[in-house]
N, C-alpha and C positions, 0 to 999 in steps of 0.2 A: 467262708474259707474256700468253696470249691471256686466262685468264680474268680478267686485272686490267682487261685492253681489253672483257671483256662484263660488268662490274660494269655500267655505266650502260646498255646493252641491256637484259639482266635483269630492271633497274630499271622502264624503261620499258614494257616487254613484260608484267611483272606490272602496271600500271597500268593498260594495255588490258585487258587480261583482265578486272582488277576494274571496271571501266566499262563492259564488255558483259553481262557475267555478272548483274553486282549489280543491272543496271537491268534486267536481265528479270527479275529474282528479286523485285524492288523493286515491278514492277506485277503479279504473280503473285498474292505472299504477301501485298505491304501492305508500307509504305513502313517502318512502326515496325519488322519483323523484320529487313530488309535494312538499316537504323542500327544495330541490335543487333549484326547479323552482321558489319559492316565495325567498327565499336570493338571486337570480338570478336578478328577475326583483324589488326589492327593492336596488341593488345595484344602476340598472341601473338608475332605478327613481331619487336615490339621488346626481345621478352627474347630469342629467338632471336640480334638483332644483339648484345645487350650479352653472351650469351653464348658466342657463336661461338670453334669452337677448332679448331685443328687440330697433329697431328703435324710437319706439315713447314708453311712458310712458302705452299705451294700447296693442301696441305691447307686451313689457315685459308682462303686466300683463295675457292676453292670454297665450304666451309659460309655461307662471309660472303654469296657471292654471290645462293645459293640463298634466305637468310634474306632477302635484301634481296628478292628476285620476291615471296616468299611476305607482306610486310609491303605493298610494291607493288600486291599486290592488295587488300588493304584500303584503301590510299590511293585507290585507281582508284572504288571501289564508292563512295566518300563525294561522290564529284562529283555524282550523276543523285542521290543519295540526300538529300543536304543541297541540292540546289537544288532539288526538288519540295515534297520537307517542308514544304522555309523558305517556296516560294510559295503551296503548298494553307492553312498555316496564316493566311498572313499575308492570304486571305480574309476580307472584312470578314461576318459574320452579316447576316442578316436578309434579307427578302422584295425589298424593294429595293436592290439592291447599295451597299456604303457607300461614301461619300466617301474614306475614307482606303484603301482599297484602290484605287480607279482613282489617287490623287494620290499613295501612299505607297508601294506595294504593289512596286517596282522597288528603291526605297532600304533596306525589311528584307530582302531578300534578297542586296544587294551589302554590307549592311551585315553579313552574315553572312559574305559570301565575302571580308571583307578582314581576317578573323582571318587567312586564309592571310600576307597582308603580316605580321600579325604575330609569328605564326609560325615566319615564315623569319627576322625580327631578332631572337628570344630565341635561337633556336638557333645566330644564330652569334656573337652576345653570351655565348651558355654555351660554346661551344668556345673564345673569346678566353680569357674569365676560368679555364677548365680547365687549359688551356693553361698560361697562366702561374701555376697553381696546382703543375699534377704538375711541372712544365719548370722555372721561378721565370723563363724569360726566356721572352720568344715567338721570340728569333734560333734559329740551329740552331748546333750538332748535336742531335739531339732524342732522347733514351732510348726503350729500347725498351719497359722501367717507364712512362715519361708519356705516351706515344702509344698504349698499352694504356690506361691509367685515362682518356686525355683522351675516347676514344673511345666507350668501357664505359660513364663515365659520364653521357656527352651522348644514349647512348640508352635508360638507365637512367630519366633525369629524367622525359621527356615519359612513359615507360613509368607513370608513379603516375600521371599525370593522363588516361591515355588509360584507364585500370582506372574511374576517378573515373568516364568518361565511357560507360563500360558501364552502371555500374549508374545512371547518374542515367539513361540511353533505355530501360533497360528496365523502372523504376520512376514515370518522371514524362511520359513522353510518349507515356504507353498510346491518346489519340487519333492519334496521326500519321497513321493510315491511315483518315483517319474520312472526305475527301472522296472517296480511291480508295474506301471499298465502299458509299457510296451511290450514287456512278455508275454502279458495276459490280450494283448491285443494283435502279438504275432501268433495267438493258439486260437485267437479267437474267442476267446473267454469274456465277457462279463462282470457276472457273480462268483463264486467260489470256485475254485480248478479245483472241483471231485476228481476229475481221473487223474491229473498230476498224484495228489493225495494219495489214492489206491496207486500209480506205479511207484511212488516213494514207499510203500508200503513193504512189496513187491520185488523192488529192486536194490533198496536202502535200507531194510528191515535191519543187519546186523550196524548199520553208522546209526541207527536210532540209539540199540544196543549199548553201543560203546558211549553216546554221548548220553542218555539218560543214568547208564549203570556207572559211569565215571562220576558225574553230578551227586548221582546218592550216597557214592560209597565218601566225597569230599563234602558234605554237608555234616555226614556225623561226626567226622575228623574235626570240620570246623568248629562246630558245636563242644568236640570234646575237648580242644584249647581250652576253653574255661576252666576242668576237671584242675591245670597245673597253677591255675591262680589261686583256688581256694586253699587247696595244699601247702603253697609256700607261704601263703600270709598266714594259714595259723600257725605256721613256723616261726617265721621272723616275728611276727607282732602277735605271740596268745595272749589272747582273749579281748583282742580288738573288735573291738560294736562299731568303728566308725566305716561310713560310706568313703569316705576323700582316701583312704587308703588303696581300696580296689577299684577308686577312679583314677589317681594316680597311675597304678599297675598296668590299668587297662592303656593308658594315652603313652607309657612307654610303650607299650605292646603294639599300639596301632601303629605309631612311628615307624619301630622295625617292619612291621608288615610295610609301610608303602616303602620302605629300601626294594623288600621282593617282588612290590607291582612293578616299580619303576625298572628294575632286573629284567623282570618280564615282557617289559615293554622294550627295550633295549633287545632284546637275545629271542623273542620270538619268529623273527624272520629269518634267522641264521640258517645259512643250508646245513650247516656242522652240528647244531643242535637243535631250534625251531621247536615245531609245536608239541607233537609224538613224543620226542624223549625229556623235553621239560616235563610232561605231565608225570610221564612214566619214573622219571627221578626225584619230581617232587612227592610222589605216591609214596616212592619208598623208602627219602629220607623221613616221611613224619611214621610210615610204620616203623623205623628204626627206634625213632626220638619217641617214640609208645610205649613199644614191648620191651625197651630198655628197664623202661622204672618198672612195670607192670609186673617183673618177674626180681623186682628189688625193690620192691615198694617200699618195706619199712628203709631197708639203707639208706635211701636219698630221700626221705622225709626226717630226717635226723636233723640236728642243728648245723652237725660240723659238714655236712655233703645236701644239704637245702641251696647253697647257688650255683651246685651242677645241676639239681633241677632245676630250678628256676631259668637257667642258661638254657635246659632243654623245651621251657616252655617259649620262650623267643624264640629260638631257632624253629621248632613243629610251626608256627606261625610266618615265620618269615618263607618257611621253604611250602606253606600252606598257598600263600599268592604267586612266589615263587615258582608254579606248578600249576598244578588243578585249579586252582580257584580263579587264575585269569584263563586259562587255556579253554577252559571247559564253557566258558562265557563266549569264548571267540569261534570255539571251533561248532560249537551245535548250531550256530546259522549257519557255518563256511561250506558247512558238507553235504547241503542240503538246496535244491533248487528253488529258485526266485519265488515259484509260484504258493510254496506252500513253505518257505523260510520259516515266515513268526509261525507257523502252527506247529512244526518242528521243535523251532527254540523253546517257543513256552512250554510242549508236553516233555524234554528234557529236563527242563528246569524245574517244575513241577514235582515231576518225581525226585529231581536232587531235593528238593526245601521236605518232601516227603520223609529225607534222609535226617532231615534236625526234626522233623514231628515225630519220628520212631527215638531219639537219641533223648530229646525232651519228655517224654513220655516213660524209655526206661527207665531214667536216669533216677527216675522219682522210685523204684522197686528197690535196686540193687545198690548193694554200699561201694564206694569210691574203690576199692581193690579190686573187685569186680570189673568196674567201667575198665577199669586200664587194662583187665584181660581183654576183654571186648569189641572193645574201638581198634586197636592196630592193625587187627586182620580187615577191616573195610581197607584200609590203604593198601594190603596187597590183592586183595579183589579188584579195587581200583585200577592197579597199575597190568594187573594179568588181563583186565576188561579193554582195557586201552590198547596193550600191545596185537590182542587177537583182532580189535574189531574195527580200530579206528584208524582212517587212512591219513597220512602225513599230509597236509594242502598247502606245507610251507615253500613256498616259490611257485605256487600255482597259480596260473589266471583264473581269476573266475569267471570269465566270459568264457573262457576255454571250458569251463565247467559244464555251464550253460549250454555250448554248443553241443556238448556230450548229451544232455539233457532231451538236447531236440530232437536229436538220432532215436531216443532212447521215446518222448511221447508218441514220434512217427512209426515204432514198433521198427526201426532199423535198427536197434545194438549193435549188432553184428558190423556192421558199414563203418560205423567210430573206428578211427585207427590213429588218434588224436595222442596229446600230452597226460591227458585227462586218468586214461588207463593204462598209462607207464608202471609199471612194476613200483616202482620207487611211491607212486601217488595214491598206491592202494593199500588195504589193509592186508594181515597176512590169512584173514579170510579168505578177501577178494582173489590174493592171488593163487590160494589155492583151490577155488572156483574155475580157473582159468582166465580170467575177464582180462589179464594183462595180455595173454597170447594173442589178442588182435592190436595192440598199439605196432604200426608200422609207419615211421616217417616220412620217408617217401608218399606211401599212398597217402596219409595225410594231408601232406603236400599239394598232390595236386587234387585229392577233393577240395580244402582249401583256395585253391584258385578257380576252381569251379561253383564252387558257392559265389565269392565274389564277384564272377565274372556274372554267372545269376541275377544278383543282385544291380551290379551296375546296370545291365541291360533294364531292366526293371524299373531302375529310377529313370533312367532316358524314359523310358515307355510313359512314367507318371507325370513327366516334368511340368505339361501344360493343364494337371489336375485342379482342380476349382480347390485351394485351401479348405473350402466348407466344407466338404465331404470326410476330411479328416477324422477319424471318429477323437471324440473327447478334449480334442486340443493335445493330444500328448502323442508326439511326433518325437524321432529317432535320428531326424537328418542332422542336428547336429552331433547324435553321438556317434555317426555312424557317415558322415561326409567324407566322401574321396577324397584321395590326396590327389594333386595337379596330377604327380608322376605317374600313380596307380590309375587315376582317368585317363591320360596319355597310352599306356601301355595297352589298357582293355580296349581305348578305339583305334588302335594299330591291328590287335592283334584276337578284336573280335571275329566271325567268317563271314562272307560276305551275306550269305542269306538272313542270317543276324539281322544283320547292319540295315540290308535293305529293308527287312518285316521292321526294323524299329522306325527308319527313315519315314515307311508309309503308314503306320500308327502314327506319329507326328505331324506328316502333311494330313490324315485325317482329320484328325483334330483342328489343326491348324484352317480347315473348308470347312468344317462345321463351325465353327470359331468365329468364322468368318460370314458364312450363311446364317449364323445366329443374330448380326451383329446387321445382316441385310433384311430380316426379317422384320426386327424392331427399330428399323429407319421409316419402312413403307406402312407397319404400325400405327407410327408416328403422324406421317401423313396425312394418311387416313381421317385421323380422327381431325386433323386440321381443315 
């Protein structure tokens, strides 16, 4: 009995693991090896679940347990791993940050994360039709033949597509890691950015804050969704034993939830609403849609007032993705720099899945009138966590982020007078730290043009550099090429002593170049 009680532990416990693990593995090695590696061991996991066996009824249920942590952890790793990916790709190119990345750049990343909605409706669309495949009814008494095949072959399925999913990351998304190592090769980094880490620590301590403690407080929420299903089905249908009832329940329930992803993916870039007050609304429609029953328990578990509940358990759910549960996926890499992104995400998300192992664990002490005192008040934590600590990044570049970032590892805060630390882009921590009284336009402006002008002189300087010397093969010049106009203007309007130290670094090169080229003619000779 105990290990049937720590299947969903297990569960959850291999999830954090892969969400700390993966995401320090993810800024380490590069973001493409940590995809590879979580489709890798999620493959693995799921032939272990379809092939889980045991000698005695406890046996199985042990091997079952252990295969579910071990697949767990692959599920865990794809959270920091697909929401950095999805965000560093979904960077727009070029010198001046593009338009569809500050207006878009929020909607392909939740547009990626609401595969998970769909996700959960195949699979329990594929255990209905199973069901009634091995079984020929969904009522019980259920063989012990069809609940092996229903099982076997519900984690069979996803098993071919998650194989599919190996080889297309490790054959077509050989860039994933392309913004991690030019960051990590304009710091000059390596191995792991420790000091990135420590000034994220340092500097970012309250957006950890907001995005961890938002995570926890929408994990129990999500978790406590279930509390309104058991409720109304022993209303509607007492003394119903059958499963197809609350698989039913559950695949309406998923349905309306992806109405809320796709809302969410729709309305997250909005300047009028965006990321901050989705959460912050979604937080405190499902505390509504909580402490409503919770202080009327018996009234709406009656017969004649069970599909205003029921109506409230859709709704806590739709305004559950509607909210927190996509935002909090997008925003705990958004807020956080390149270098240490996945280790970020995963220790956010960690502690949110932390938030369904405290929820899974009470839940088993305290009787259902209880839970519903309980649970409502994380969603006003949620949303009070949110408003203090977490800054709005809706319309922001994230290159411009970045550039903040540089200031900030160079020990120049102070110098940033960027978009970055606009009032509007911070939290209402930040801004009563002061960190917004240095956003100034102007000077902006033209450090801005002195960065580039920096840099263009620079690339003249490198132009006749030997490709080989490149470290790693992973080069910036296409993401970071002058435009004709913007090279026209810097060589107008560079000074002349510029121009001439760049002139005589070129003809330098250009005699050594050339004396190299005289050296291995008379070489040649020689030996002839």
């Amino acid at each position: 009995m105990r290990w049937t009680e720590a299947l969903e532990y297990l569960e959850i416990v291999g999830i954090m693991v892969g969400q700390v693990l993966v995401g320090y593995l993810g800024d380490q090695l590069g973001r493409r090896w940590g995809l590879i590696q979580d489709a890798t061991i999620m493959f693995i996991g799921l032939l272990m679940l379809t092939s889980a066996w045991g000698v005695t009824q406890e046996g199985w249920v042990i091997c079952y347990a252990w295969a579910l942590f071990f697949y767990g952890v692959g599920v865990g790793g794809e959270y920091p791993m697909t929401a950095t990916s999805g965000m560093e790709n979904a960077v727009g190119s070029g010198k001046v940050s593009t338009k569809d990345d500050r207006l878009h750049r929020g909607r392909k990343v939740t547009a990626a994360f609401l595969m998970q909605g769909w996700g959960q409706f195949f699979n329990q669309a594929i255990l209905i039709i199973l069901l009634l495949i091995f079984n020929r009814t969904g009522n019980p008494p259920y063989s012990k033949l069809a609940t092996q095949w229903t099982y076997r072959v519900s984690f069979a399925i996803p098993a071919v597509g998650t194989l599919w999913l190996v080889y297309y990351r490790y054959y077509k998304m050989k860039s994933a890691s392309k913004q991690l190592m030019i960051a990590k090769r304009k710091a000059n980094v390596t191995g792991y950015d420790t000091k990135s880490l420590k000034l994220t620590l340092t500097y970012f301590g309250p957006r950890l804050i907001a995005t961890a403690g938002s995570w926890f407080a929408n994990d129990v929420f999500f978790y406590g969704n279930k509390l309104f299903q058991n409720e109304f089905i022993k209303v509607i249908t007492p003394g119903n034993s059958s499963v197809m009832t609350g698989w039913l329940y559950n695949l309406i329930n998923v349905g309306v939830s992806l109405c809320g992803y796709y809302l969410a993916s729709f309305l997250i870039d909005n300047k009028l609403y965006g990321r901050k007050w989705m959460m912050i609304i979604g937080f405190l429609a499902d505390f509504i849609l909580f402490v409503v029953p919770a202080f009327n328990f018996k009234f709406f578990t009656t017969p004649e007032h069970v599909h205003a509940f029921q109506a409230m358990y859709f709704l806590s759910s739709f305004f559950n993705q509607f909210g927190p549960n996509s935002v909090t996926f997008l925003v705990a890499a958004e807020v956080f720099p390149t270098p240490i992104r996945a280790t970020a995400h995963g220790f956010a998300a960690a502690v949110g899945k932390s938030g369904a192992l405290l929820a899974s664990v009470l839940y088993n002490y305290i009787d259902t009138q209880t839970k519903f005192y309980v649970v409502p008040w994380f969603g006003l934590a949620g949303a009070l966590v949110t408003w203090l600590f977490l800054p709005d990044t809706t319309g922001l570049d994230l290159k411009e982020q970045e550039r903040r970032w540089s200031y900030i590892r160079a020990g120049k805060e102070e110098d940033y007078h960027g978009i970055a630390v606009h009032p509007k882009h911070l939290s209402v921590w930040e801004n009563m730290r002061g960190v917004g009284k240095h956003y100034d336009a102007k000077l902006d402006y033209e450090a801005k043009i002195n960065e580039m002008r920096a840099e263009w002189v620079e690339r003249q300087q490198n132009k006749f550099d030997d490709p080989k010397d490149r470290e790693g093969g992973v080069h910036d010049d296409d993401e970071d090429e002058f435009d004709t106009d913007v090279h026209g203007y810097f060589h107008r309007t560079t000074s002349n002593s510029n121009r001439r130290r760049q002139e005589g670094v070129l003809q330098e090169k250009e005699v050594e170049s050339e004396s190299n080229s005289n050296s291995d003619e008379i070489s040649q000779e020689k030996r002839q």
